[in-house]
PALUM-930857 format. One record per residue: residue in one letter; x, y, z of N, C-alpha, C, CB in turn. Coordinates in nm, 2 decimals, padded with zeros to 4 digits. Glycine has a CB too. Example, Ala and Ser with C-alpha at 12.3 -4.5 7.8 and 13.67 -1.06 7.14 Angstrom:
<nodes>
{node a; {01.32; -00.57; 00.78}; {01.23; -00.45; 00.78}; {01.32; -00.33; 00.78}; {01.13; -00.45; 00.90}};
{node s; {01.28; -00.22; 00.71}; {01.37; -00.11; 00.71}; {01.29; 00.00; 00.79}; {01.41; -00.06; 00.57}};
</nodes>
This chain:
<nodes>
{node x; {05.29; 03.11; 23.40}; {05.36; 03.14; 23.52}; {05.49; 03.21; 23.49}; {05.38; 03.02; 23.60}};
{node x; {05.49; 03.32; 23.58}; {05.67; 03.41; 23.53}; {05.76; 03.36; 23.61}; {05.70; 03.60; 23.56}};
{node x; {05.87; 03.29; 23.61}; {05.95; 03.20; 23.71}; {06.04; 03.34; 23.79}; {06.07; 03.05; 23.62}};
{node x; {06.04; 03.45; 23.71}; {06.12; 03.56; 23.77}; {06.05; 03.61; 23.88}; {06.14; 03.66; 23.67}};
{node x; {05.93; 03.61; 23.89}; {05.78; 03.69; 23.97}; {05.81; 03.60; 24.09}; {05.60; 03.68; 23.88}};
{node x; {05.77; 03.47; 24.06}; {05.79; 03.36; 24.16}; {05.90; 03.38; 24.25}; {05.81; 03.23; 24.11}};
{node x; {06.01; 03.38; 24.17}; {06.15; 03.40; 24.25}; {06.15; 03.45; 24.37}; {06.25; 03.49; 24.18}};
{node x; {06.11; 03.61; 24.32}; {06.12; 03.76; 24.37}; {06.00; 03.73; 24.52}; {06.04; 03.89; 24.22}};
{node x; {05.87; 03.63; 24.49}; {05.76; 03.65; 24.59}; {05.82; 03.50; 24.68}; {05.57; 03.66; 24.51}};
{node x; {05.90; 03.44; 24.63}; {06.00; 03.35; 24.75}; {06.10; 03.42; 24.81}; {06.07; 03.21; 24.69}};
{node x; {06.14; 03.48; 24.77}; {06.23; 03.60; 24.84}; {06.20; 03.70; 24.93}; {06.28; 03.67; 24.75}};
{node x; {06.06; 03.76; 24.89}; {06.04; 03.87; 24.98}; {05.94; 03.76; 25.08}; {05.95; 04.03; 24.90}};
{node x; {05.90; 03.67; 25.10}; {05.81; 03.58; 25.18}; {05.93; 03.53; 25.31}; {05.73; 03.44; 25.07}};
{node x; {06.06; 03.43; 25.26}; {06.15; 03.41; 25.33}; {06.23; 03.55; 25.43}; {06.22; 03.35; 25.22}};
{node x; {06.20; 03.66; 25.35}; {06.23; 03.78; 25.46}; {06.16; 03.83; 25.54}; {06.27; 03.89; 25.42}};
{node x; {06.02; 03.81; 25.50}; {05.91; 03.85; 25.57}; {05.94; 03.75; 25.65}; {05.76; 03.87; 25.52}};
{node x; {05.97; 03.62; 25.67}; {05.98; 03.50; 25.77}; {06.10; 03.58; 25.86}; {06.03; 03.33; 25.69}};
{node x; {06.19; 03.64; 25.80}; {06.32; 03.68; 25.95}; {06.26; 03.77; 26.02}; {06.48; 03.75; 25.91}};
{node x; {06.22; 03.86; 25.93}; {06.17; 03.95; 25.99}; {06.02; 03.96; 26.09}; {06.17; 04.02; 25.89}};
{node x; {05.95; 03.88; 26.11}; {05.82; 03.85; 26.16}; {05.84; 03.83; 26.27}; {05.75; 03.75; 26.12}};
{node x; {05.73; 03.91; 26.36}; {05.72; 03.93; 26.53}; {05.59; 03.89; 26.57}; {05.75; 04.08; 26.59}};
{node x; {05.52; 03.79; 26.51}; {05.40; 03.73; 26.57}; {05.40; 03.59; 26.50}; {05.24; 03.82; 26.55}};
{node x; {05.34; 03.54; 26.55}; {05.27; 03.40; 26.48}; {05.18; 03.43; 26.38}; {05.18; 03.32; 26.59}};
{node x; {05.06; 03.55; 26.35}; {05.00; 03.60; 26.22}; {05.08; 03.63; 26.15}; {04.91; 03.70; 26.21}};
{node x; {05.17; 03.72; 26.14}; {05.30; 03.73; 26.03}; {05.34; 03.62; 26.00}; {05.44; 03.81; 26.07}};
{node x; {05.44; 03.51; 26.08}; {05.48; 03.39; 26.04}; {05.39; 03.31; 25.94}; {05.49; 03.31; 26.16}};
{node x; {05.27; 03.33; 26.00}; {05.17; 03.26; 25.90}; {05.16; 03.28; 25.84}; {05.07; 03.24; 25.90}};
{node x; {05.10; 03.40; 25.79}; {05.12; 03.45; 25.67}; {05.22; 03.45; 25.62}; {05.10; 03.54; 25.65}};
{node x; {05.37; 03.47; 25.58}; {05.46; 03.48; 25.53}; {05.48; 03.31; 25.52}; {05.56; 03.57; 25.61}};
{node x; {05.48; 03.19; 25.57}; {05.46; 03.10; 25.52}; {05.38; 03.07; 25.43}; {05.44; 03.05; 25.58}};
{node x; {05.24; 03.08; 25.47}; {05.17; 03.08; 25.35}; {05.22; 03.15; 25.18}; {05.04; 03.15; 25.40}};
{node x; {05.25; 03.27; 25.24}; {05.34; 03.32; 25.08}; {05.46; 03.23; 25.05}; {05.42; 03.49; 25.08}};
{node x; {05.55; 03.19; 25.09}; {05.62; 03.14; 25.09}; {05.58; 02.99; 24.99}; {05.65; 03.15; 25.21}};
{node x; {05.49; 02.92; 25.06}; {05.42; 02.80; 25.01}; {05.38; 02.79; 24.90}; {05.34; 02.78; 25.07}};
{node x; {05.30; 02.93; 24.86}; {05.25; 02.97; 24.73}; {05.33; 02.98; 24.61}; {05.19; 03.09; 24.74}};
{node x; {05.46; 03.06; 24.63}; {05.59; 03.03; 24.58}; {05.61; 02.96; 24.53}; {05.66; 03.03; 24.62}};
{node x; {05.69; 02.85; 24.61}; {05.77; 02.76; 24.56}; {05.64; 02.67; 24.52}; {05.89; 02.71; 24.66}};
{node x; {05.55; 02.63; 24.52}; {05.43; 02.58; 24.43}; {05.44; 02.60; 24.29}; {05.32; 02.65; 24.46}};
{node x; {05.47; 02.74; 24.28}; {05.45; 02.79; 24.19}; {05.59; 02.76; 24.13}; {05.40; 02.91; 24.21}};
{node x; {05.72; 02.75; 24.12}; {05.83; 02.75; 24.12}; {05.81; 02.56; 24.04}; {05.92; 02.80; 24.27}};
{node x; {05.75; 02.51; 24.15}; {05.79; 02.39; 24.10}; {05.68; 02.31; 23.97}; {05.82; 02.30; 24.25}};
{node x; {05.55; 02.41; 23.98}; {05.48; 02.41; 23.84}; {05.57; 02.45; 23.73}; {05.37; 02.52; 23.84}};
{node x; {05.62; 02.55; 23.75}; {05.72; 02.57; 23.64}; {05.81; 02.48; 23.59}; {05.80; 02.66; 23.65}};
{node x; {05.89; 02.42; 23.67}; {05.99; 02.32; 23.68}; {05.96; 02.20; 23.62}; {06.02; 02.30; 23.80}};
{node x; {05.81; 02.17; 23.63}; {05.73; 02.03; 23.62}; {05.73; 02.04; 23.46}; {05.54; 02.02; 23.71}};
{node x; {05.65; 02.18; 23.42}; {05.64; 02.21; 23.28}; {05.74; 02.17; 23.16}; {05.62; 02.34; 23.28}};
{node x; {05.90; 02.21; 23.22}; {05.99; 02.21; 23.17}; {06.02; 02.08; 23.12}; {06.06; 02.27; 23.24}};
{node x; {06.00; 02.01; 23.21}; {06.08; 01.91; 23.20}; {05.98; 01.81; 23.11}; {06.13; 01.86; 23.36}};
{node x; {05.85; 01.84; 23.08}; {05.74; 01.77; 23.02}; {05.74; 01.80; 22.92}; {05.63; 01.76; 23.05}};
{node x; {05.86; 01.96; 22.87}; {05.86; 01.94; 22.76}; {05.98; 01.91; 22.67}; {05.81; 02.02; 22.74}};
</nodes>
């Protein structure tokens, strides 16, 4: 996992969230969002186990 990639796709997900004018955008952009920081905190988990 690239924690820099992750960063960047919690970042552009959280703007897609301001920026979103339906409930399918919202959703979606949650869902990225979710995927993210998932991913963020796989990394995090790793770290620390090692």
């Amino acid at each position: 996992l690239d924690e820099a990639r992750a960063l960047e796709a919690k970042r552009k997900a959280e703007e897609h969230i301001r920026s979103s004018h339906g409930d399918v955008d919202y959703a979606q952009a949650s869902a990225e969002l979710a995927k993210a920081i998932a991913k963020l905190r796989v990394i995090e988990l790793t770290r620390k186990a090692m």
